[in-house]
C-alpha positions as CSV (number, residue, x, y, z in Angstrom):
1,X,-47.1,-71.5,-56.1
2,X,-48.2,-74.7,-54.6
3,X,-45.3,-76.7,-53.9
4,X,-44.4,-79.8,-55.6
5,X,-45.8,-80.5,-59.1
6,X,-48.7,-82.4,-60.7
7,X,-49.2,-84.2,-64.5
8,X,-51.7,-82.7,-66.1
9,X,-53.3,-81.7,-69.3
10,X,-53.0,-78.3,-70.6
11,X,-56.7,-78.0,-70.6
12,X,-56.5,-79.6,-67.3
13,X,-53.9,-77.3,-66.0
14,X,-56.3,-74.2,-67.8
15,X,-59.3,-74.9,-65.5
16,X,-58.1,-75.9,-62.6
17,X,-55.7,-72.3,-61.9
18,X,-59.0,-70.9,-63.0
19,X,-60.5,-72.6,-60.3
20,X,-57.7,-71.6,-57.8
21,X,-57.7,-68.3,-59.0
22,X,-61.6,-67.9,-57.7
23,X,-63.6,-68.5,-60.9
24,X,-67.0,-69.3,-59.5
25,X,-69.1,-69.4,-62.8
26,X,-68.2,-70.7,-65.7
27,X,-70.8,-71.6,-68.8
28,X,-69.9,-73.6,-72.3
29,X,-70.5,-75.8,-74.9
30,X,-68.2,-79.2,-75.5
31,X,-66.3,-78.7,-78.4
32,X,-62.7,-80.5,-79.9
33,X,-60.2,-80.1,-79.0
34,X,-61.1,-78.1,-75.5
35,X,-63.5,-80.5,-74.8
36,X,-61.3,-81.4,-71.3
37,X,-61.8,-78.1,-70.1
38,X,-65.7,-78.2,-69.6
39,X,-65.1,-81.6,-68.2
40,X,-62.9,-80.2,-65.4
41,X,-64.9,-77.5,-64.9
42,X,-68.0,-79.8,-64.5
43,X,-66.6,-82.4,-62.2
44,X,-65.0,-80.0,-59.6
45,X,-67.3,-76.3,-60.1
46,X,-69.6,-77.6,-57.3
47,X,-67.0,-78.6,-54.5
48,X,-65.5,-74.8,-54.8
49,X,-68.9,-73.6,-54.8
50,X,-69.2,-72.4,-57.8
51,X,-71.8,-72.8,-60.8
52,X,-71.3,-74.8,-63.9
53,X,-73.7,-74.9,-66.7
54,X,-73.4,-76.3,-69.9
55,X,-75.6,-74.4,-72.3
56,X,-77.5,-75.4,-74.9
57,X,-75.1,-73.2,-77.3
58,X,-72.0,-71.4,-77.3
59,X,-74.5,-68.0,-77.9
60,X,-76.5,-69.3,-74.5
61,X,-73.1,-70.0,-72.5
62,X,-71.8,-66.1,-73.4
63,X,-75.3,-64.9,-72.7
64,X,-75.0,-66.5,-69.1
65,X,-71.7,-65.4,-68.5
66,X,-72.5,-61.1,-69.2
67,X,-74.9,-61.9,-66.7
68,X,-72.7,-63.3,-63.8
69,X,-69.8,-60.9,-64.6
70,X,-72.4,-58.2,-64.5
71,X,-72.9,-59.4,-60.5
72,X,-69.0,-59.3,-59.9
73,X,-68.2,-62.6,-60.3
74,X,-65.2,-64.3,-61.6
75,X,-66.6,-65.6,-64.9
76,X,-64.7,-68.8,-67.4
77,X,-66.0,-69.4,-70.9
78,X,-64.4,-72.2,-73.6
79,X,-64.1,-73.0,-77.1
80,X,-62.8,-73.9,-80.5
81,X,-62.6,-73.1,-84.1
82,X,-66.4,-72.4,-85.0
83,X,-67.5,-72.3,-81.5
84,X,-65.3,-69.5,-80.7
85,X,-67.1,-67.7,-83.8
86,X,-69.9,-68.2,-82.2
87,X,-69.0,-66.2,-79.1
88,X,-68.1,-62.8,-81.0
89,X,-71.3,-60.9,-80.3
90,X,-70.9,-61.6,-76.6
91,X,-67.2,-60.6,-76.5
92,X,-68.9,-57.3,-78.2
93,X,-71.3,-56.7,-75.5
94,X,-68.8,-57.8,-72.7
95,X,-66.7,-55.5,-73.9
96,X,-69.4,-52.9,-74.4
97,X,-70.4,-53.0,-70.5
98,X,-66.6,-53.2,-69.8
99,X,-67.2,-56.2,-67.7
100,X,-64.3,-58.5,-66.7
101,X,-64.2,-62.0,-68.6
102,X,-62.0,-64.6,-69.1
103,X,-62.4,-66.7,-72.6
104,X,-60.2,-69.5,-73.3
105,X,-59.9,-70.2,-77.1
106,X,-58.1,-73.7,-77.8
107,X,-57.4,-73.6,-81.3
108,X,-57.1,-75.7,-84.5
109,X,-56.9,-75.9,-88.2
110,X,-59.4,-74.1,-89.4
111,X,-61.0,-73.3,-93.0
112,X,-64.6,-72.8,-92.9
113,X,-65.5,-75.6,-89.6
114,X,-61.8,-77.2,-90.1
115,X,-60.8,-80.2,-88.5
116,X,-60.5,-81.5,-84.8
117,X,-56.5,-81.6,-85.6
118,X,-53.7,-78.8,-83.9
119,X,-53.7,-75.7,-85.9
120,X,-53.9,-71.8,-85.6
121,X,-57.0,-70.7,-87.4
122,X,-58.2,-68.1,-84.7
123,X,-55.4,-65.1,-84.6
124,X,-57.3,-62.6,-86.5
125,X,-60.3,-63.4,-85.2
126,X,-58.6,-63.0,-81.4
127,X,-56.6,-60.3,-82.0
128,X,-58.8,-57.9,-83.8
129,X,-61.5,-56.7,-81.9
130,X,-63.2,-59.5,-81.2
131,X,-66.9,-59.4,-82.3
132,X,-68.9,-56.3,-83.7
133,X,-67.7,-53.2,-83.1
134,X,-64.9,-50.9,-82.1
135,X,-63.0,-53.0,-79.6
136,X,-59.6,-54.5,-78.1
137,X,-59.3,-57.5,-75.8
138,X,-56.2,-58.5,-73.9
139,X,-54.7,-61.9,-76.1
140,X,-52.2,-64.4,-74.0
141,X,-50.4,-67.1,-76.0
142,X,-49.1,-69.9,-73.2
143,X,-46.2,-72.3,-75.2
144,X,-46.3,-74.7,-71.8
145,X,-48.7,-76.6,-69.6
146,X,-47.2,-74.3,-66.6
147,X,-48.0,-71.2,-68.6
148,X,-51.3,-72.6,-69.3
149,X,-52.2,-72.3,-65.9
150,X,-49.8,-68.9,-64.8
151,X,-51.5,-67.1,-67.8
152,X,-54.9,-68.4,-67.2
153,X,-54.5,-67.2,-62.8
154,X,-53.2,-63.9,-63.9
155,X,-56.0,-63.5,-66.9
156,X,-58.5,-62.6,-64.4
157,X,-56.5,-60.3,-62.5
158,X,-55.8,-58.9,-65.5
159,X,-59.5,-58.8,-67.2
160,X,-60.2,-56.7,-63.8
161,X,-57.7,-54.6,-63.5
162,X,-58.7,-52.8,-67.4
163,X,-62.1,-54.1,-67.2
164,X,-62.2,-56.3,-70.3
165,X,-61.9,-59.5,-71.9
166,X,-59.2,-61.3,-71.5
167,X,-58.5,-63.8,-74.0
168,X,-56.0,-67.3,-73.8
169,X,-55.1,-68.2,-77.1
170,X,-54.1,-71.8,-76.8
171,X,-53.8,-74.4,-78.9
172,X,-54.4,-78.1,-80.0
173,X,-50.6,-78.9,-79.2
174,X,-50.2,-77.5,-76.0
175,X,-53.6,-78.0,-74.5
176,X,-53.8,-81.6,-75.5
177,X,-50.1,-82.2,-74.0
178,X,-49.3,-83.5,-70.8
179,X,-46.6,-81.9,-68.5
180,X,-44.9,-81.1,-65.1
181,X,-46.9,-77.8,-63.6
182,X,-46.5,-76.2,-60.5
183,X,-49.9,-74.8,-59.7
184,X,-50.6,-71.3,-58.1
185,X,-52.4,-70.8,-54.5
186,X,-55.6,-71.0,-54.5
187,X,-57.8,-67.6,-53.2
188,X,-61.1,-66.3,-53.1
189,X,-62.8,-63.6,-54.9
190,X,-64.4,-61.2,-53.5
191,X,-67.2,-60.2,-55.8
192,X,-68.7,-57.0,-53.5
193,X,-65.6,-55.2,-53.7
194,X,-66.4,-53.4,-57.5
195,X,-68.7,-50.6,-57.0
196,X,-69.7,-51.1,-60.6
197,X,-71.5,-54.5,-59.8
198,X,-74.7,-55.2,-59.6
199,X,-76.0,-55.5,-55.6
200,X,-79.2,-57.1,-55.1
201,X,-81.6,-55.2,-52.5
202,X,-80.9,-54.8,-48.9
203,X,-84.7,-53.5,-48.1
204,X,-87.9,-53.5,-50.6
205,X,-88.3,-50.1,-50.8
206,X,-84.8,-49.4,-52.4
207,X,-84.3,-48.8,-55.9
208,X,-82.4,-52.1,-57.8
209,X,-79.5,-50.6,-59.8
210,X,-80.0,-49.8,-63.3
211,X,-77.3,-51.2,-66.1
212,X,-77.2,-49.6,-69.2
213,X,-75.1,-50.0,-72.5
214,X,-74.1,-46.6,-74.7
215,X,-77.6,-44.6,-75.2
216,X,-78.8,-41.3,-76.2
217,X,-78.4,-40.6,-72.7
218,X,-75.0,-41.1,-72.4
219,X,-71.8,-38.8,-72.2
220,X,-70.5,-40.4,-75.4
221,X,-67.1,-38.2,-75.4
222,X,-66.9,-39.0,-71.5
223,X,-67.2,-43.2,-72.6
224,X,-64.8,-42.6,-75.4
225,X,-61.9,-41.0,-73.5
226,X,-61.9,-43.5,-70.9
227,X,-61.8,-46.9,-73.8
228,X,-58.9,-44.9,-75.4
229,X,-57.3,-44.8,-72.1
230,X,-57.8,-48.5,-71.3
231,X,-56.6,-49.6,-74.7
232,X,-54.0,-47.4,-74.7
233,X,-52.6,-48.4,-71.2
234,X,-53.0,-52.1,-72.2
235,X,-51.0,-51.7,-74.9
236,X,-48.2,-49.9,-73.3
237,X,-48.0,-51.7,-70.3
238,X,-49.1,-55.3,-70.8
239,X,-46.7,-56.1,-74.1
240,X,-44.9,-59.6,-73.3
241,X,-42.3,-61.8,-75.3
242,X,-39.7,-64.0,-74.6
243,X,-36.4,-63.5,-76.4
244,X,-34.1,-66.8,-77.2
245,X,-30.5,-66.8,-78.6
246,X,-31.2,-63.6,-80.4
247,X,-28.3,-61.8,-79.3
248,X,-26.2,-62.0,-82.6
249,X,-28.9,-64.2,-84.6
250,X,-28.3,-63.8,-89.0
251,X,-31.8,-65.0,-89.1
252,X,-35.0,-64.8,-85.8
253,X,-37.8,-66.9,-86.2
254,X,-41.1,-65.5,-84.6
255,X,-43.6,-67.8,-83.8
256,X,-45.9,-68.6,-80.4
257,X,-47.5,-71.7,-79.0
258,X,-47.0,-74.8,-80.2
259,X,-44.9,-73.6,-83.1
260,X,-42.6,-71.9,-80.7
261,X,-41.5,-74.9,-79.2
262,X,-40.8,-76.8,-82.7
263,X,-38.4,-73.0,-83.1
264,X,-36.7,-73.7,-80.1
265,X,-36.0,-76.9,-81.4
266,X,-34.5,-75.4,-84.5
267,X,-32.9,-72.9,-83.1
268,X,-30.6,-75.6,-81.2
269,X,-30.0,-77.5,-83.9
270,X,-28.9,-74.8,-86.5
271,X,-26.5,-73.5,-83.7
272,X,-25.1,-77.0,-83.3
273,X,-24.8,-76.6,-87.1
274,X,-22.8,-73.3,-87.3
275,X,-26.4,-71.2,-88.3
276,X,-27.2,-68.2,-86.0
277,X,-31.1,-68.6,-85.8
278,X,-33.0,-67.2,-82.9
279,X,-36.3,-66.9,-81.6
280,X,-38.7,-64.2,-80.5
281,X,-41.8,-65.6,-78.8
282,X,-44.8,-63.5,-78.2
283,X,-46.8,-64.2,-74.9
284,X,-49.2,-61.4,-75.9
285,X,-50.4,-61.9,-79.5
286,X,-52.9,-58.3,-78.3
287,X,-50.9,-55.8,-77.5
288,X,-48.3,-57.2,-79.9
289,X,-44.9,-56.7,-78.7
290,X,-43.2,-54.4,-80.9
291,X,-40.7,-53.9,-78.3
292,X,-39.5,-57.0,-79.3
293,X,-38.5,-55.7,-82.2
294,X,-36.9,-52.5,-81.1
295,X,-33.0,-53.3,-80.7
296,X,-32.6,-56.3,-83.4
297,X,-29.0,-57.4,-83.9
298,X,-26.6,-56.0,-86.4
299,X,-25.8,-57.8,-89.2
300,X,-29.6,-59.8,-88.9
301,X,-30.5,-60.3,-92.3
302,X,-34.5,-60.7,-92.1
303,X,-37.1,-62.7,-90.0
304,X,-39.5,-66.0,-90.4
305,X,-42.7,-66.2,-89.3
306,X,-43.7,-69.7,-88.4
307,X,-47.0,-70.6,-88.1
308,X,-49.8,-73.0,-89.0
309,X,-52.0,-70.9,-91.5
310,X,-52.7,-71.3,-94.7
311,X,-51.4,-67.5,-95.1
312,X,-49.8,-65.7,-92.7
313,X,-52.2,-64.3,-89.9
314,X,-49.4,-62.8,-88.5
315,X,-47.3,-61.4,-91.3
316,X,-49.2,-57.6,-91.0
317,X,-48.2,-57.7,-86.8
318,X,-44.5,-58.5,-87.8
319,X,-44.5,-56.1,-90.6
320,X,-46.0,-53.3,-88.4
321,X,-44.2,-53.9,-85.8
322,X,-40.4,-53.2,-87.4
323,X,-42.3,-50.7,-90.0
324,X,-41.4,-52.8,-92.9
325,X,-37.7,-52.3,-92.2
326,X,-36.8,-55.8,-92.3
327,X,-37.0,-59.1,-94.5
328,X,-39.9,-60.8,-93.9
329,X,-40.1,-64.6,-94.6
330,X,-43.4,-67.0,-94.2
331,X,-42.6,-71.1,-92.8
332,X,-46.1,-71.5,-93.0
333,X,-47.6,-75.3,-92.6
334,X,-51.7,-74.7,-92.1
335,X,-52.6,-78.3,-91.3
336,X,-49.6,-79.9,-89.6
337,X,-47.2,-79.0,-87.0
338,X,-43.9,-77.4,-88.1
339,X,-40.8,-80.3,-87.9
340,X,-37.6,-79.0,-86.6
341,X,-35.5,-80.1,-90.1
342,X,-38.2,-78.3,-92.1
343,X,-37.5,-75.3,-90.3
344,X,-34.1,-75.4,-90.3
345,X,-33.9,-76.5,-93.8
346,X,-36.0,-73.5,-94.6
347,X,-33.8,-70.7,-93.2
348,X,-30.5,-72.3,-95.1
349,X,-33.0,-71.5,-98.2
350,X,-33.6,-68.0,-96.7
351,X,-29.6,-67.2,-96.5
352,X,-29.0,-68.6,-99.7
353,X,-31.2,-66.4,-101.6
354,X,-33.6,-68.8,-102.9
355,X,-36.6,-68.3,-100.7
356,X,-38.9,-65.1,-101.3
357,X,-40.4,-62.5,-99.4
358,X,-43.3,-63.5,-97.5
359,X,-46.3,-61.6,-99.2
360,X,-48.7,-60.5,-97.1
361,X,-52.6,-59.9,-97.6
């Protein structure tokens, strides 16, 4: 890490540890509340030596991008709520041509083209399969202007080492916030060193390399064996959560981003209180941690999903991941940020029997 620390933006703090972490090509569209990151990217691409362009749509900008991670490069793409929707068919054939990406997806409330206003409308669409097609893409969740910009470095070490998209699922809250970060080191990439990119020629009279996507000519149980193997390895090796205070917790709230930090929050206060809340925080929202979820306390008598949607995106991942064994309860506020009192408030409802099942659909 660079030593001392800066103010800065999440969305500031996003671009520029993309920058440091040798992201030389980054294409996008503006777009609320993200907006900052394309500005960044567009005032300081050109003294790294790097290229930014803003296309003339979010379908152009993922176009561009294929192409330069095709060549090696380290490659940056951003959005938000129907921008992000717009990007799904490139994720597809990113992911098709197993090419290393970084997408940063800065959400907000969201029905149909929802508002500008901090929300969580993109989980499903991040978390399964992103675009057409049978696919997985690694999904980070930073709660933190300095995990903004550790997930963002490590994204692209990550999106190389399994040779796929890697995803930051931020959101209005914490990208728009402003906070101490230590930023990482900055390094070069080396875009030569993959034997799968595309070299251009040394003499005339040599063939240019030929890039193809799945055809009749291709070993389809060969391709198949080896995407099982990468999703499986991703999810057995890159689940990540951060456990608060659940040790002998009655009642653990589960919750990431933004909403996260409001549970922390009510966490304190209902111990300060005499309740035993806790918190489990996912930092990967794909793989989901069900690890998390493995040694639960005795005596715990269900958990709370809190979240900003209108119905819980996340209810089925909680569900799946303790195979229905547990209560489930839904703090759900769509629009509006969660308030510490509501949530506490809330779980005394929970323990005194008056609050239902979450149902999930």
């Amino acid at each position: 890490m660079s030593k001392g620390f800066q103010l800065m933006k999440g969305n500031e703090a996003i671009a520029e540890a993309a920058l440091r972490a040798g992201c030389r090509f980054y294409a996008g569209y503006p777009i609320t509340p993200q907006s900052e990151i394309l500005e960044y990217m567009s005032a300081n691409m050109a003294d790294r030596g790097g290229v930014f362009i803003q296309g003339e749509s979010e379908i152009a900008s993922m176009s561009m991008l294929w192409g330069a991670a095709a060549c090696g490069e380290r490659v940056m793409t951003s959005s938000s709520g129907p921008g992000y929707d717009l990007k799904q068919e490139g994720i597809s054939y990113l992911s098709s041509y197993n090419l290393p990406t970084v997408i940063i997806d800065v959400m907000r409330y969201g029905v149909g083209d929802g508002e500008i206003t901090e929300g969580q409308d993109s989980y499903w669409l991040a978390t399964r399969g992103g675009g057409h097609g049978d696919s997985r893409q690694l999904v980070l969740t930073p709660a933190s202007v300095q995990e903004c910009a550790e997930l963002t470095y490590e994204a692209f070490d990550l999106a190389e080492k399994y040779r796929t998209v890697v995803i930051i699922l931020s959101d209005g809250g914490i990208s728009q916030m402003i906070e101490k970060v230590v930023l990482p080191e900055p390094k070069e990439h080396d875009r030569s060193k993959f034997d799968w990119a595309i070299k251009g020629e040394k003499k005339k009279d040599e063939p240019k390399v030929k890039v193809t996507n799945l055809d009749r000519s291709m070993d389809y149980s060969a391709y198949d064996a080896m995407v099982r193997k990468k999703f499986s390895d991703m999810y057995h090796n890159e689940q990540r959560w951060e456990n608060f205070m659940t040790e002998d917790a009655e009642l653990i709230l589960v919750a990431y981003g933004i909403s996260s930090r409001i549970c922390k929050s009510a966490v304190r206060r209902a111990r300060e209180a005499g309740m035993k809340l806790g918190l489990i925080r996912p930092i990967t929202a794909w793989p989901y941690p069900k690890k998390a979820f493995e040694n639960l306390p005795e005596g715990l008598k269900g958990l709370v999903t809190v979240e900003m949607s209108l119905s819980s995106q996340r209810g089925l991942d909680i569900r799946l991941a303790t195979e229905y064994k547990v209560p489930l309860y839904g703090y759900l506020t769509s629009k509006y940020v969660p308030t510490t009192q509501g949530i506490v408030d809330f779980c005394k409802g929970v323990l005194a029997g008056d609050v239902k099942e979450l149902e999930v659909y």
